[in-house]
C-alpha positions, 0 to 999 in steps of 0.5 A, spaced: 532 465 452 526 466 450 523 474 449 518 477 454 513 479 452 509 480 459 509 482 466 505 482 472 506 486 478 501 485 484 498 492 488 499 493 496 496 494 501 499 498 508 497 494 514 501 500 519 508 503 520 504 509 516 509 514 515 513 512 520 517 508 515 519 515 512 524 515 518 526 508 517 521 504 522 518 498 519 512 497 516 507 492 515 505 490 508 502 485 504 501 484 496 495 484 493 492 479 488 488 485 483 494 486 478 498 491 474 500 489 468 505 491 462 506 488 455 508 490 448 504 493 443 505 492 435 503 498 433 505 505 437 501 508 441 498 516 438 496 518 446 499 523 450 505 520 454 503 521 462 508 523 467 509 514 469 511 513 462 516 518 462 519 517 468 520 508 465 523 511 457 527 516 461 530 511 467 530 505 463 533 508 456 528 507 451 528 510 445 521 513 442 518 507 438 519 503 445 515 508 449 510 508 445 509 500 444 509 500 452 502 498 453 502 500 461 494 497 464 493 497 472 485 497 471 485 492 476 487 496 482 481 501 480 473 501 480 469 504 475 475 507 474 475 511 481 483 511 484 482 506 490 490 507 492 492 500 491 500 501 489 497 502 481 503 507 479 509 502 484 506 495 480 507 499 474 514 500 475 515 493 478 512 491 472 515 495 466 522 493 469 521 486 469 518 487 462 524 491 459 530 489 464 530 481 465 535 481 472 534 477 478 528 480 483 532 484 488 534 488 481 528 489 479 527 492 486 532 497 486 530 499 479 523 499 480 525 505 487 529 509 482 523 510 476 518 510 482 522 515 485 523 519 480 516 519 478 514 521 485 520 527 485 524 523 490 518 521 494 516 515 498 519 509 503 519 504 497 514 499 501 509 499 495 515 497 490 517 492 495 509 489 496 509 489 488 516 486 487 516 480 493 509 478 494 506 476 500 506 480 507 512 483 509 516 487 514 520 494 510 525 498 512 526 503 507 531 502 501 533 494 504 529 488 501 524 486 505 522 480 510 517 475 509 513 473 514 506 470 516 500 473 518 497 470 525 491 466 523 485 467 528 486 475 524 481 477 520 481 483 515 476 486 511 478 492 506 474 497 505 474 503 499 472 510 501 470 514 494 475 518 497 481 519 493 488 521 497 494 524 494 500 521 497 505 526 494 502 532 499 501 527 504 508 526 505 511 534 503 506 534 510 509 530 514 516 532 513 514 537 518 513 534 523 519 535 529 516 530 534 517 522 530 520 519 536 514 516 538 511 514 531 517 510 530 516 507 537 510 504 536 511 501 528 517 498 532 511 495 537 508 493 531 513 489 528 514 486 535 507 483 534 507 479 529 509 473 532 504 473 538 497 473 535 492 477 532 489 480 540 497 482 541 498 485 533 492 488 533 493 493 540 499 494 538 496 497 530 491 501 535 497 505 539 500 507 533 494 509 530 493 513 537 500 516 536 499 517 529 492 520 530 495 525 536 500 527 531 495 529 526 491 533 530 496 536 533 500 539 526 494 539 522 495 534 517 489 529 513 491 522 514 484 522 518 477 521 512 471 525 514 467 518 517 473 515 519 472 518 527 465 516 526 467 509 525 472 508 530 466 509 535 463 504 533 469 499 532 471 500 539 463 499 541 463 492 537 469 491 541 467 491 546 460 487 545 463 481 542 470 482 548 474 483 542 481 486 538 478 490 533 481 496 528 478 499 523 484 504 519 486 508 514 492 504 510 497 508 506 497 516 507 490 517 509 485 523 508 482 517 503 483 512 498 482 504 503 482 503 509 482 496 512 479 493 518 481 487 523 479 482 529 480 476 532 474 474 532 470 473 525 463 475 527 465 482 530 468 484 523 462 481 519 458 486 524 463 492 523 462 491 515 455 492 515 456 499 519 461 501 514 457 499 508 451 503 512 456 509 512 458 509 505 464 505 504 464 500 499 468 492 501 473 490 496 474 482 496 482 482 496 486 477 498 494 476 499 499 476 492 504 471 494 508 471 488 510 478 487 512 480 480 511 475 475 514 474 467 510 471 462 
């Protein structure tokens, strides 16, 4: 069997179930074709460890010198070296496991939550591990492997960066004091649903469980709204409206930062909105869907 020298993992990108999927809701995720990567060196590294690298030696048992040699880049899931919230951390250690552990893919899954988890001191559904190992858009129920599906065709998305940098970790310890979920769940439940009835019904149901997760932010306090975000959601309703469309724009992923993501299903409205969202400071990321999940090289 020849050696491995090289591994690829794909970044993420939460289309809904935003902490809902903490509670064992499914959420809507794609892989995204900005990767991360993980290779050998010939020669050991002489810089500091970071808490990521530690979290691989320790969980995969590598010695000293190995740890060292490991070269962990996820470049391609940052702009000018700005945080765009993208899964860096979750395809490093997709990609590092599938370096150091040649194991079949579901291995690669659980092993990647495990260093992942650590890392995170046991935070996180796992919905970023799952996009980076698997590829492709995907409905994920935390802890199980996920299915594959397939986007409705007349939706159109666009992904924006908010120069905004969110901290997951903080948003989750946040959540975990919410006692009112069952709504939550209910509408990522919706979601899911949805999938298979077209853009117009998916994107209503992703703007009721944006509603729901809206009113529970205002009603605990938490930070899974950006400063400009209401703004824009005005103006998104009122492009709706114009062009008698479905159309949504959202925070993905934690929130209070990092992208956010809109979709339509109708071409011109999301082009309309774009220009308003780069007139309000966001910048349009051109990300397209990773099918192939982790690769080794």
């Amino acid at each position: 069997m020849s050696v491995i020298t090289r591994a690829s993992a794909p970044g993420k990108l939460l289309i809904a179930g935003e902490f809902a999927v903490l509670e064992g809701a499914p959420a809507l995720v794609m892989a995204i074709h900005r990767r991360a990567h993980a290779s050998f060196a010939r020669r050991a590294s002489t810089s500091s460890p970071t808490a990521l690298r530690t979290a691989i030696t320790e969980q995969l048992g590598l010695s000293a010198t190995e740890s060292d040699r490991l070269v962990l880049d996820s470049s391609e899931l940052f702009h000018g070296g700005e945080k765009l919230g993208l899964g860096s951390s979750a395809a490093l250690c997709v990609a590092a496991t599938a370096l150091l552990r040649d194991v079949e893919t579901n291995a690669v899954f659980h092993t990647a939550l495990t260093i992942h988890r650590r890392f995170q001191s046991g935070l996180g559904s796992g919905f970023d591990i799952a996009a980076s190992t698997y590829g492709g858009v995907l409905l994920y129920r935390q802890d199980t492997a996920p299915t594959a599906i397939t986007l409705p065709q007349d939706l159109y998305w666009q992904v924006f960066a908010s120069h905004v940098p969110a901290i997951t970790t903080t948003a989750i310890r946040q959540w975990g004091g919410v006692r009112d979920k069952a709504a939550l769940f209910k509408a990522a439940c919706a979601v899911a649903e949805s999938v298979d009835g077209g853009a117009s019904r998916l994107i209503h149901a992703i703007t009721d469980f944006q509603s729901c997760l809206r009113a529970i932010n205002d009603a605990h306090g938490l930070s899974v709204v950006c400063p400009n975000q209401c703004a824009l959601d005005i103006e998104a309703a009122h492009i709706a409206r114009r062009f008698n469309c479905a159309l949504i724009h959202k925070q993905s992923g934690a929130g209070g930062g990092d992208v956010s993501i809109a979709l339509a299903d109708d071409r011109r409205a999301l082009q309309a909105f774009e220009r308003i969202a780069v007139q309000s400071g966001l910048k349009p990321l051109n990300l397209e869907i990773d099918m192939n999940g982790v690769r080794r090289d």
